[in-house]
PyMOL Python script that loads the backbone (N, CA, C, O; Angstrom):
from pymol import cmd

cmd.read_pdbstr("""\
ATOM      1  N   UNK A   1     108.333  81.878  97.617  1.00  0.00           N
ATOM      2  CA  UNK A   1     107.822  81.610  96.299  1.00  0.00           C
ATOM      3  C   UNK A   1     108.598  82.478  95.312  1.00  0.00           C
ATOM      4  O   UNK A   1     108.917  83.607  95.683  1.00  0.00           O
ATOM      5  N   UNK A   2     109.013  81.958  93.798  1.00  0.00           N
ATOM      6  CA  UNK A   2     109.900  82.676  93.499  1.00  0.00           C
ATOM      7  C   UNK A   2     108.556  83.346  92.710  1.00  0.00           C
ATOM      8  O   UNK A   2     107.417  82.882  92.671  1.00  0.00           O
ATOM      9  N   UNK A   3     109.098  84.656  92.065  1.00  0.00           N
ATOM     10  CA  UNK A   3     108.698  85.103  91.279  1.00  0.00           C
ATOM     11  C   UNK A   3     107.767  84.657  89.738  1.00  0.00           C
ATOM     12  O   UNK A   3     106.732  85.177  89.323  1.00  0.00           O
ATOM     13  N   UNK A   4     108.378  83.795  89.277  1.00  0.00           N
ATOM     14  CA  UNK A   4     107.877  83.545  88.081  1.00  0.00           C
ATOM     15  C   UNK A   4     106.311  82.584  88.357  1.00  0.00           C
ATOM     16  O   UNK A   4     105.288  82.594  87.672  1.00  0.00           O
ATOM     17  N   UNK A   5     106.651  81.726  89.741  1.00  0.00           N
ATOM     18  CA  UNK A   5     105.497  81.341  90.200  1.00  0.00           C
ATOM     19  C   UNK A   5     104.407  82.397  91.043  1.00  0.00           C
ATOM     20  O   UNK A   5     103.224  82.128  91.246  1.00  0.00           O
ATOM     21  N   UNK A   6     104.829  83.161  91.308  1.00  0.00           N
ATOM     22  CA  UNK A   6     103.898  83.477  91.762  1.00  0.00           C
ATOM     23  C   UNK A   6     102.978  84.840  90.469  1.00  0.00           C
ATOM     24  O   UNK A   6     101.957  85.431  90.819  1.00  0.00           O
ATOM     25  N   UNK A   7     103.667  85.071  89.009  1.00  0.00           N
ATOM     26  CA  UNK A   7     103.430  85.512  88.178  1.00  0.00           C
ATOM     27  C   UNK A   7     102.389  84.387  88.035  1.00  0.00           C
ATOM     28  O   UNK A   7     101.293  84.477  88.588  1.00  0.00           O
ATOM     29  N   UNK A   8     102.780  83.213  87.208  1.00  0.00           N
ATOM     30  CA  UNK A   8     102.093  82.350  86.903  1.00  0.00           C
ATOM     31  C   UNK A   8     100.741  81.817  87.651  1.00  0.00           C
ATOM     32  O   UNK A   8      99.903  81.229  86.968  1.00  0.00           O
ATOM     33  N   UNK A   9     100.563  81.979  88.778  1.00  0.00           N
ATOM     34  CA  UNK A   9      99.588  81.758  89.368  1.00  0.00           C
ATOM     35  C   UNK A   9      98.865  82.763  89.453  1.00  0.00           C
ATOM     36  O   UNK A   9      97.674  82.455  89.432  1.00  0.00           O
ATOM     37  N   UNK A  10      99.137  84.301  89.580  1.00  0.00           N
ATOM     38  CA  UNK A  10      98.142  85.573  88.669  1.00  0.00           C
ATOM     39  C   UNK A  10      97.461  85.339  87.825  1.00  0.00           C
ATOM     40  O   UNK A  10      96.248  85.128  87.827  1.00  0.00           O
ATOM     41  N   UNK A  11      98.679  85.366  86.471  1.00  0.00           N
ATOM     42  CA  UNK A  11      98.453  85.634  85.228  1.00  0.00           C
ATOM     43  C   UNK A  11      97.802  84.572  84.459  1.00  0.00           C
ATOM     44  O   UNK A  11      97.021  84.771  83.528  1.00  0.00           O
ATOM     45  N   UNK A  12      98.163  83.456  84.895  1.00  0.00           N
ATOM     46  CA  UNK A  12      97.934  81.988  83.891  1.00  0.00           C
ATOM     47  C   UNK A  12      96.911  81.343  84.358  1.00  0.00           C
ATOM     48  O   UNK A  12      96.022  80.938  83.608  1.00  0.00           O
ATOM     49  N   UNK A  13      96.890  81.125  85.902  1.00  0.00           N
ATOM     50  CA  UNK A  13      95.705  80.529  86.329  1.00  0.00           C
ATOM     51  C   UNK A  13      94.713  81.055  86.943  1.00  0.00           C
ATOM     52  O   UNK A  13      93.745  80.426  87.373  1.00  0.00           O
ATOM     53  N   UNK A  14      94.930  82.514  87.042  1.00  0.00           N
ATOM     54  CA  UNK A  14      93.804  83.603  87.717  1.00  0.00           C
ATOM     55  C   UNK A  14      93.242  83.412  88.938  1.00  0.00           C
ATOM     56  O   UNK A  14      92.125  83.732  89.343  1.00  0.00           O
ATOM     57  N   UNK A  15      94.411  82.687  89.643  1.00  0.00           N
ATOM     58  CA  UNK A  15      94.137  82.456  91.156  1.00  0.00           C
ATOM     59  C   UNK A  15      94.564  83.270  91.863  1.00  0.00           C
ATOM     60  O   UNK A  15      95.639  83.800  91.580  1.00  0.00           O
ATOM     61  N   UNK A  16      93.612  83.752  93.407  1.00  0.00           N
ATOM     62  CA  UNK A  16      93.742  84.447  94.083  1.00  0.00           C
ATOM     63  C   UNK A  16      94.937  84.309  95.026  1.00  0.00           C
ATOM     64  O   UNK A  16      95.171  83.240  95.589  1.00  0.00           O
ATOM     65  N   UNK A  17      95.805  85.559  95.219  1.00  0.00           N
ATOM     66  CA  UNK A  17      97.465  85.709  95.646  1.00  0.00           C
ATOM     67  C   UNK A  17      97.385  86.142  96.802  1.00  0.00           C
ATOM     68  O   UNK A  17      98.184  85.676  97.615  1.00  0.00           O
ATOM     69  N   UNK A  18      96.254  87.326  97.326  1.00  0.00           N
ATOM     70  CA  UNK A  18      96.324  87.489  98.780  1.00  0.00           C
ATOM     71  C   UNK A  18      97.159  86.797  99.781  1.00  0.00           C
ATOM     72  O   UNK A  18      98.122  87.095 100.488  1.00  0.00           O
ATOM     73  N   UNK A  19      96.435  85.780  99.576  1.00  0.00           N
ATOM     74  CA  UNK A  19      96.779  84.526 100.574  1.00  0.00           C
ATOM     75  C   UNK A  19      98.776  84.618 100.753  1.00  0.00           C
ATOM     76  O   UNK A  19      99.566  84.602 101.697  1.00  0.00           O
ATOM     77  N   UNK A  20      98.885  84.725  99.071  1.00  0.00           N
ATOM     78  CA  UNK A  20     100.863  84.236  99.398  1.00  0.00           C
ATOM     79  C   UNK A  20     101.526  86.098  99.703  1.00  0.00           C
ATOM     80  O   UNK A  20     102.700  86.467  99.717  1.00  0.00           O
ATOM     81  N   UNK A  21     100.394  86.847  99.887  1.00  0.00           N
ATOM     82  CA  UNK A  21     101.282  88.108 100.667  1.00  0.00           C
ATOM     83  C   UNK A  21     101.390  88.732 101.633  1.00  0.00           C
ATOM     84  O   UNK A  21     100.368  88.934 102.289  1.00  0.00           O
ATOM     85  N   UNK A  22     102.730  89.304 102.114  1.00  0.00           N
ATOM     86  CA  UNK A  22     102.489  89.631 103.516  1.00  0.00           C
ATOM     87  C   UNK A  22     101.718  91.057 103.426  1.00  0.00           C
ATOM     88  O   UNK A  22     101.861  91.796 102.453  1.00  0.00           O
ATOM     89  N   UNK A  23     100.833  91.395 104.608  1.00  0.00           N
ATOM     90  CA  UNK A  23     100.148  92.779 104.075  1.00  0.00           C
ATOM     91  C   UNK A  23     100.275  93.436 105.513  1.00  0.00           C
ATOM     92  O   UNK A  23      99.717  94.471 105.877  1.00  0.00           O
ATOM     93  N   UNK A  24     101.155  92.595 106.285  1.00  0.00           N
ATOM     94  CA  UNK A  24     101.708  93.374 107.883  1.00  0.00           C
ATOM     95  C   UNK A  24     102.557  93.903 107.149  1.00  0.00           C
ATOM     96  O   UNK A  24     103.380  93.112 107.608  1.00  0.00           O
ATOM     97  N   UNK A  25     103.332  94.673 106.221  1.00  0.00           N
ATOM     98  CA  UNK A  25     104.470  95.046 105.773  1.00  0.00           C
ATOM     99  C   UNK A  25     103.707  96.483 104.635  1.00  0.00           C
ATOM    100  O   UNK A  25     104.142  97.622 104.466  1.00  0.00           O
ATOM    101  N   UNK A  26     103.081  96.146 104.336  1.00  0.00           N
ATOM    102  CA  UNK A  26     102.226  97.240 103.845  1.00  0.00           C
ATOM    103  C   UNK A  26     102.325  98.413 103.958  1.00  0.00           C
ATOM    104  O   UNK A  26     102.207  98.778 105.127  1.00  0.00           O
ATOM    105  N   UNK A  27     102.497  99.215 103.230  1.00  0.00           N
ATOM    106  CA  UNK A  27     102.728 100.790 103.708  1.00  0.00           C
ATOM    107  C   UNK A  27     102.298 101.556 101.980  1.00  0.00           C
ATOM    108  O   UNK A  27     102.624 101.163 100.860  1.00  0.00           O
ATOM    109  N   UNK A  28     101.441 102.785 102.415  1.00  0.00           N
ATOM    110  CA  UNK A  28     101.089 103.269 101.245  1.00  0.00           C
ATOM    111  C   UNK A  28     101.800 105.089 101.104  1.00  0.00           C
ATOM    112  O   UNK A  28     101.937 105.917 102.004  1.00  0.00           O
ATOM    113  N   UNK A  29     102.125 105.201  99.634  1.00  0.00           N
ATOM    114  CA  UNK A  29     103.210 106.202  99.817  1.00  0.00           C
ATOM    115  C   UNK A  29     102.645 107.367 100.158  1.00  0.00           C
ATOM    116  O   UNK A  29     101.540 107.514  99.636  1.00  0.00           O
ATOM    117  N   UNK A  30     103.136 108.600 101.113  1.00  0.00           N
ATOM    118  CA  UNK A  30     102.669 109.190 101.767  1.00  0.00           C
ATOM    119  C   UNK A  30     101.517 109.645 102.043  1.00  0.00           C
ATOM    120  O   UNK A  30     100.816 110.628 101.804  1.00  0.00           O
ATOM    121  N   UNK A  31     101.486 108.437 102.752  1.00  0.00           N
ATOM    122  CA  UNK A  31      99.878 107.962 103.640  1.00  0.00           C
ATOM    123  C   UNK A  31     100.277 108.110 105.100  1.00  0.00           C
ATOM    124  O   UNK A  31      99.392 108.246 105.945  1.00  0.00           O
ATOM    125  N   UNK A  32     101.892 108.088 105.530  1.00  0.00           N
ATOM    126  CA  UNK A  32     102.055 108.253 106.917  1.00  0.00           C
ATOM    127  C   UNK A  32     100.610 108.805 108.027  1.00  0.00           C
ATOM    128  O   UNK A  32      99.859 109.780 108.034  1.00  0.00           O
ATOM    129  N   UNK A  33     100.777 107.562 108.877  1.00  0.00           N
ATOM    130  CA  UNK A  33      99.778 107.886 109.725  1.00  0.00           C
ATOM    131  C   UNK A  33      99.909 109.091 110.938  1.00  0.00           C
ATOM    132  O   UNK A  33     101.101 109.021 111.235  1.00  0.00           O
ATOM    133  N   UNK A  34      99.481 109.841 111.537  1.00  0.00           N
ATOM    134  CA  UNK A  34      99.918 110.148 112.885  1.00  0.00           C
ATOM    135  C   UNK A  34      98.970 110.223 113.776  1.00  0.00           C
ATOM    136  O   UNK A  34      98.372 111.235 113.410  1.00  0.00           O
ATOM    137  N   UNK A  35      98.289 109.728 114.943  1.00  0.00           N
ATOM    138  CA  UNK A  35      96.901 110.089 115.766  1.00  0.00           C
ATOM    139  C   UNK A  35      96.481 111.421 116.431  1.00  0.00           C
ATOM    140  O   UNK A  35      97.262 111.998 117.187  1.00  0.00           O
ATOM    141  N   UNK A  36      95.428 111.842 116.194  1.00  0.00           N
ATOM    142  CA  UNK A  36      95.257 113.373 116.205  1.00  0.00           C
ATOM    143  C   UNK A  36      93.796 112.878 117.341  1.00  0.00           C
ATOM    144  O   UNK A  36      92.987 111.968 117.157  1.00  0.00           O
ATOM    145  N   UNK A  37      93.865 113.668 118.268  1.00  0.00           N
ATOM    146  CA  UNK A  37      92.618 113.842 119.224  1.00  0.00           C
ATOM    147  C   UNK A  37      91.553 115.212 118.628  1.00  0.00           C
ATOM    148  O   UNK A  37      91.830 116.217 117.974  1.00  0.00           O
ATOM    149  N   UNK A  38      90.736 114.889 118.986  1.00  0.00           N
ATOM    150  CA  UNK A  38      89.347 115.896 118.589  1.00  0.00           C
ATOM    151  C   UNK A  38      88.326 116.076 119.225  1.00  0.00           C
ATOM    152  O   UNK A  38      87.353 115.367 118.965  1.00  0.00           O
ATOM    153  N   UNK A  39      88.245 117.039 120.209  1.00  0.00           N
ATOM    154  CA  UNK A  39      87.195 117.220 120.768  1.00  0.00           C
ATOM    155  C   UNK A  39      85.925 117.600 120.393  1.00  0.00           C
ATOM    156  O   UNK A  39      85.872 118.744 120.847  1.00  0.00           O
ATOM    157  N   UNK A  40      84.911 117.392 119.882  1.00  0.00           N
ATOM    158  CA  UNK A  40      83.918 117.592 119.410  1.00  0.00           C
ATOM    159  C   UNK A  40      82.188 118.082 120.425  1.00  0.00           C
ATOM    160  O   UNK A  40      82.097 117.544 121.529  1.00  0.00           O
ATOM    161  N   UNK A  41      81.363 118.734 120.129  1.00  0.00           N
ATOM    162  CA  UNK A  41      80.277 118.680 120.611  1.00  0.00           C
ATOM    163  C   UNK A  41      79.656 117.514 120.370  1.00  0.00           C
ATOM    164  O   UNK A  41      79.852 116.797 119.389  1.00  0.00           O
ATOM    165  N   UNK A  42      78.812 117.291 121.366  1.00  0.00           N
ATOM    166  CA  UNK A  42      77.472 116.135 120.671  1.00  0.00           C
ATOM    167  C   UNK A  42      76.969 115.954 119.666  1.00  0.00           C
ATOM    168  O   UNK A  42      77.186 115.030 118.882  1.00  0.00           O
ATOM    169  N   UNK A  43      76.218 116.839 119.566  1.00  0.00           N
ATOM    170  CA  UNK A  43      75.565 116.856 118.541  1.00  0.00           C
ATOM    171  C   UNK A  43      76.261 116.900 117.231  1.00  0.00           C
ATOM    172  O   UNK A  43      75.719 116.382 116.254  1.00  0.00           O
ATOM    173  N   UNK A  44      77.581 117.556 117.117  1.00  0.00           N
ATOM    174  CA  UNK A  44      78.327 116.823 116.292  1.00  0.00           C
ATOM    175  C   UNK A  44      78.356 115.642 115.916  1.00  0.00           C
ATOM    176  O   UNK A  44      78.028 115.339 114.769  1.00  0.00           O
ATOM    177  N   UNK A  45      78.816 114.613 116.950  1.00  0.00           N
ATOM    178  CA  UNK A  45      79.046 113.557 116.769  1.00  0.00           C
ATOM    179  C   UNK A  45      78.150 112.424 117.097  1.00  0.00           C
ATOM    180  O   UNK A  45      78.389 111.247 117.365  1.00  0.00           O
ATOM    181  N   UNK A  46      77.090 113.081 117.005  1.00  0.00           N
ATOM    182  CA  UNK A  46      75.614 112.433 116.488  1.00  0.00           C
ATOM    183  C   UNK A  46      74.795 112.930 115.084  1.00  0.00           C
ATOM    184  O   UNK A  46      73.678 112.755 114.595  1.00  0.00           O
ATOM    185  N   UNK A  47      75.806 113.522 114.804  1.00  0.00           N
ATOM    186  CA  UNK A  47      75.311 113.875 113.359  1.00  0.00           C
ATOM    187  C   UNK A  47      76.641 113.267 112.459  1.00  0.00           C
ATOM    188  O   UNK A  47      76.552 113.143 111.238  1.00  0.00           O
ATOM    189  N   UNK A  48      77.726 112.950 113.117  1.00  0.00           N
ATOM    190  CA  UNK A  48      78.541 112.258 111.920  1.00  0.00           C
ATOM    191  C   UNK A  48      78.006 110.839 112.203  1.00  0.00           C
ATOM    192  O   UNK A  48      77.774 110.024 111.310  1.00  0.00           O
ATOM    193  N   UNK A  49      77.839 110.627 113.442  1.00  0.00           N
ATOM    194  CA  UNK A  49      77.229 109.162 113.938  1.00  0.00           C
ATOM    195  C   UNK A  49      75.888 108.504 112.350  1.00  0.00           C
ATOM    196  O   UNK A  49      75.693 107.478 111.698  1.00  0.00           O
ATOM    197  N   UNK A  50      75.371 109.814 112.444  1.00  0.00           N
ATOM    198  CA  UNK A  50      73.755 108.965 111.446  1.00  0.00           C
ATOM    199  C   UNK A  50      73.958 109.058 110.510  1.00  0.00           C
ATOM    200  O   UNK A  50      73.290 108.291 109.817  1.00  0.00           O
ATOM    201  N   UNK A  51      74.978 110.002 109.700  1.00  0.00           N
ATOM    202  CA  UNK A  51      75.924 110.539 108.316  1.00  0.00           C
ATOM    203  C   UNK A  51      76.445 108.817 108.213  1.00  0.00           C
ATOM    204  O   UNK A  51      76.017 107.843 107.593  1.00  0.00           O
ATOM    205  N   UNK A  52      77.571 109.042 109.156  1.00  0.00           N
ATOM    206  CA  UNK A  52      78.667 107.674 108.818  1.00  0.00           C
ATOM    207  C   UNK A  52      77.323 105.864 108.622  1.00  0.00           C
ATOM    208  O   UNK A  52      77.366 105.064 107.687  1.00  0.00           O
ATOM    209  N   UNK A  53      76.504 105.815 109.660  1.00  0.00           N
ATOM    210  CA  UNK A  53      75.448 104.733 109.101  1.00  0.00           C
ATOM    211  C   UNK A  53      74.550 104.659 108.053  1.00  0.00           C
ATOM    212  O   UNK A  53      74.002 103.668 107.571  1.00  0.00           O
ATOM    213  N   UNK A  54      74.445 106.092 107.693  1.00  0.00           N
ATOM    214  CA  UNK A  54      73.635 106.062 106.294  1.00  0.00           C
ATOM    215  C   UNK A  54      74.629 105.694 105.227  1.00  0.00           C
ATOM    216  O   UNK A  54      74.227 105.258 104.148  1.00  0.00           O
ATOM    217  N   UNK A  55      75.761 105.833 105.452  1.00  0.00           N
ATOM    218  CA  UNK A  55      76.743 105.741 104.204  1.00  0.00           C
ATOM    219  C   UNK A  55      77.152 104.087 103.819  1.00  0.00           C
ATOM    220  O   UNK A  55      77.278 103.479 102.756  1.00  0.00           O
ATOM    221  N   UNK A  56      77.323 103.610 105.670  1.00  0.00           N
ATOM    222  CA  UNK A  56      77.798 102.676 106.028  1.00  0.00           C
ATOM    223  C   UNK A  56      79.701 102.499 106.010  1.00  0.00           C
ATOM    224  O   UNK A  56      80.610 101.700 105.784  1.00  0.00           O
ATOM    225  N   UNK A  57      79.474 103.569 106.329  1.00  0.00           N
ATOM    226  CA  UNK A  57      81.439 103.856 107.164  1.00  0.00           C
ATOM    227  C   UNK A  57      81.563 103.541 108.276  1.00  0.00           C
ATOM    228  O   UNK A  57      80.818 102.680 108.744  1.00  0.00           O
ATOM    229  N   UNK A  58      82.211 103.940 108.781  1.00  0.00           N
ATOM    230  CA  UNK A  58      82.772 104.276 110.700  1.00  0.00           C
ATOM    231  C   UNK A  58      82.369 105.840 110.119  1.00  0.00           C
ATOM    232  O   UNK A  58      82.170 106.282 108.987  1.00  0.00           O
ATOM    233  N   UNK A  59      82.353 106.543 111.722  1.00  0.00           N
ATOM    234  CA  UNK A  59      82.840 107.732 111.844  1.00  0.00           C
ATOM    235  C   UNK A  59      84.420 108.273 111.436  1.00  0.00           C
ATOM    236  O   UNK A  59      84.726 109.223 110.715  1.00  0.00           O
ATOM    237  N   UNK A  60      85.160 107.466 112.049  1.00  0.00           N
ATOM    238  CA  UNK A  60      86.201 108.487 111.661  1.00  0.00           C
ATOM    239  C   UNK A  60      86.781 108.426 109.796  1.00  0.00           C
ATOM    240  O   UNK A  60      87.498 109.127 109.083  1.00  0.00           O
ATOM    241  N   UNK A  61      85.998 107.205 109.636  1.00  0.00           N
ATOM    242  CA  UNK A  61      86.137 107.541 107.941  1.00  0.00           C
ATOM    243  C   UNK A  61      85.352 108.181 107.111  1.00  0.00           C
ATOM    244  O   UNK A  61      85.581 108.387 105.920  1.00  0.00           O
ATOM    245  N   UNK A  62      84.091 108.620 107.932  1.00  0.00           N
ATOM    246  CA  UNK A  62      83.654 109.835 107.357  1.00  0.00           C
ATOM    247  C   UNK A  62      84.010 111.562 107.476  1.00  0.00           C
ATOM    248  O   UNK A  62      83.768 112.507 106.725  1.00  0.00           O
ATOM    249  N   UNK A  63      84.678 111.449 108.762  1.00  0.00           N
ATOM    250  CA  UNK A  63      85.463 112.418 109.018  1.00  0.00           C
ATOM    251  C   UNK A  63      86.636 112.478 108.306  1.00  0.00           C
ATOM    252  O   UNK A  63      87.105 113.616 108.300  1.00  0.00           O
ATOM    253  N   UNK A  64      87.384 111.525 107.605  1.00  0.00           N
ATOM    254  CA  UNK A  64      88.691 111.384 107.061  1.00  0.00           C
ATOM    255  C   UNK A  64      88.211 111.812 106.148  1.00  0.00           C
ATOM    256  O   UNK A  64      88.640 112.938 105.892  1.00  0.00           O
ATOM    257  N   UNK A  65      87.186 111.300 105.212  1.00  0.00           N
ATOM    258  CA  UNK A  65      86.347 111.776 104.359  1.00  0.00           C
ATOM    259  C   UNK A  65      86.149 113.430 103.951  1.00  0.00           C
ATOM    260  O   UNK A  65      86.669 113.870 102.926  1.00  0.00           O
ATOM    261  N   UNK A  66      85.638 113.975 104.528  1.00  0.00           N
ATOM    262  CA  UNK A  66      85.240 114.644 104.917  1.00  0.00           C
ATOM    263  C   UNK A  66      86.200 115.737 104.804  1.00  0.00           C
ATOM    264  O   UNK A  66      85.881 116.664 104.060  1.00  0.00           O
ATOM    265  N   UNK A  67      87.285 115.791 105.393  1.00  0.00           N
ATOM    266  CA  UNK A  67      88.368 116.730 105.724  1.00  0.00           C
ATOM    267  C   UNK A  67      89.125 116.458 104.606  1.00  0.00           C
ATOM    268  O   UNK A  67      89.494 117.505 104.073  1.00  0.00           O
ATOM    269  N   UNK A  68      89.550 115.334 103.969  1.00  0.00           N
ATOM    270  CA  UNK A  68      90.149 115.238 102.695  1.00  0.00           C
ATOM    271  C   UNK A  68      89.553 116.022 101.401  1.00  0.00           C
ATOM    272  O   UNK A  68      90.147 116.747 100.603  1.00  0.00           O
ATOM    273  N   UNK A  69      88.322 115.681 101.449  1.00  0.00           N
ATOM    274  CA  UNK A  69      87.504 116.467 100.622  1.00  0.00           C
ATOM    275  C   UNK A  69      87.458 118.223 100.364  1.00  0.00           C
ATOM    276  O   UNK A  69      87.463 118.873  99.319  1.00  0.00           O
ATOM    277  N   UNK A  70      87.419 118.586 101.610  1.00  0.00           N
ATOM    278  CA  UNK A  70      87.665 120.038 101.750  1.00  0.00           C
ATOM    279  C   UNK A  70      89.012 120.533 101.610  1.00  0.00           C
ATOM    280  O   UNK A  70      89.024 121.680 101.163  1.00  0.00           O
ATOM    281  N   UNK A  71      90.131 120.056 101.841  1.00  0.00           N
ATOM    282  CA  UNK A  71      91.433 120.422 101.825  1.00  0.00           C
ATOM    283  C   UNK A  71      91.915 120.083 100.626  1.00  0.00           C
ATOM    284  O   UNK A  71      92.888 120.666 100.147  1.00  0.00           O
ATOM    285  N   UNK A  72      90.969 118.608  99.703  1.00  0.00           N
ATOM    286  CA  UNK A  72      91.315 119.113  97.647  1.00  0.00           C
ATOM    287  C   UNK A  72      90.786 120.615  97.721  1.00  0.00           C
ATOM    288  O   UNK A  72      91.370 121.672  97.479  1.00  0.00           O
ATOM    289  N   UNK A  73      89.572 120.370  98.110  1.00  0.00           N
ATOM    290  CA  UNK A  73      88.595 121.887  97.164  1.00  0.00           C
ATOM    291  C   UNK A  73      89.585 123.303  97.708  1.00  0.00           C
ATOM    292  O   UNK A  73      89.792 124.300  97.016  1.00  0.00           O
ATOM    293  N   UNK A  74      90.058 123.093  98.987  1.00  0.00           N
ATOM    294  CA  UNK A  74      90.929 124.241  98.959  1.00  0.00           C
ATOM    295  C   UNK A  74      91.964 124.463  98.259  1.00  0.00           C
ATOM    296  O   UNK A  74      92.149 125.547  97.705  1.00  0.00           O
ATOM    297  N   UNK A  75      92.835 123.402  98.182  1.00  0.00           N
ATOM    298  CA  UNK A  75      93.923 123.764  97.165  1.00  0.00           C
ATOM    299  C   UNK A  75      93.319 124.011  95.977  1.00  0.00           C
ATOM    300  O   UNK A  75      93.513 125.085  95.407  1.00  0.00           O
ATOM    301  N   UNK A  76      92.507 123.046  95.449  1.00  0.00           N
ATOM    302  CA  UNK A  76      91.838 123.785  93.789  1.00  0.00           C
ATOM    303  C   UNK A  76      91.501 124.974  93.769  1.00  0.00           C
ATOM    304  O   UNK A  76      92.035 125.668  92.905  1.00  0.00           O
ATOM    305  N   UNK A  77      90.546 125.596  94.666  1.00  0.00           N
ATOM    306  CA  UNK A  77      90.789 127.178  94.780  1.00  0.00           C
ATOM    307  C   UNK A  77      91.606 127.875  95.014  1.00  0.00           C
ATOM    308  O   UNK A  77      91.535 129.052  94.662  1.00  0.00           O
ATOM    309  N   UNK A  78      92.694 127.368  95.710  1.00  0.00           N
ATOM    310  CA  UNK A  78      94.120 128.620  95.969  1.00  0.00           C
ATOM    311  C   UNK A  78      94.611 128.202  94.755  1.00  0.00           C
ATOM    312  O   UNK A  78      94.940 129.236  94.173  1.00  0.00           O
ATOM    313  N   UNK A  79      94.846 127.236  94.039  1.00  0.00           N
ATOM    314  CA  UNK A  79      95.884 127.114  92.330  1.00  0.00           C
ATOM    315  C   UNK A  79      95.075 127.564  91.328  1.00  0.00           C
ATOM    316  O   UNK A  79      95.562 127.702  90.206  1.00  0.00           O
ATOM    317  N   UNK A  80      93.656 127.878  91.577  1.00  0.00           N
ATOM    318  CA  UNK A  80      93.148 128.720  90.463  1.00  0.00           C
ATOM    319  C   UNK A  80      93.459 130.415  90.393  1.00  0.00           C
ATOM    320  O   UNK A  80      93.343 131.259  89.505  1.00  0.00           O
ATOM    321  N   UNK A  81      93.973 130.441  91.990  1.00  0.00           N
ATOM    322  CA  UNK A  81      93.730 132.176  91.658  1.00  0.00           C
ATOM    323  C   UNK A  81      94.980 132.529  90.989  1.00  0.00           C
ATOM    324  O   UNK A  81      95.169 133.684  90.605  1.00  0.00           O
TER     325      UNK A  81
END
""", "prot")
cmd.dss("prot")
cmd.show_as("cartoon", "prot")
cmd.util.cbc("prot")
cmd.orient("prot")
């Protein structure tokens, strides 16, 4: 699809494009993935378990959550001092 059509079908007719993109090709900028293992206690992970369903996440996106969250608040505290 060239370009100008597939502008035009955005912009002009406000139809949905999903459909004409590839999103196996997808990559978000340093978002690099890498898989990390974690051993956890139980009760840990019955407490992210009832955390992550009250929210309605998965676990490990409340854990992604979670750890992202703390590692802003750390840098905001180390660039304040």
């Amino acid at each position: 699809m060239k370009a100008e059509v597939f502008d035009k079908k955005f912009n002009d007719n406000n139809e949905d494009i999903i459909c004409d993109l590839d999103l196996s090709t997808l990559k978000r900028p340093n978002q690099k993935q890498k898989r990390v293992n974690v051993d956890f206690p139980v009760w840990i992970i019955d407490s992210l378990d009832k955390e992550a369903n009250r929210v309605g996440v998965t676990r490990q996106s409340i854990i992604k959550l979670w750890l992202a969250e703390r590692l802003e608040e750390q840098m905001l505290t180390k660039n304040s001092r």
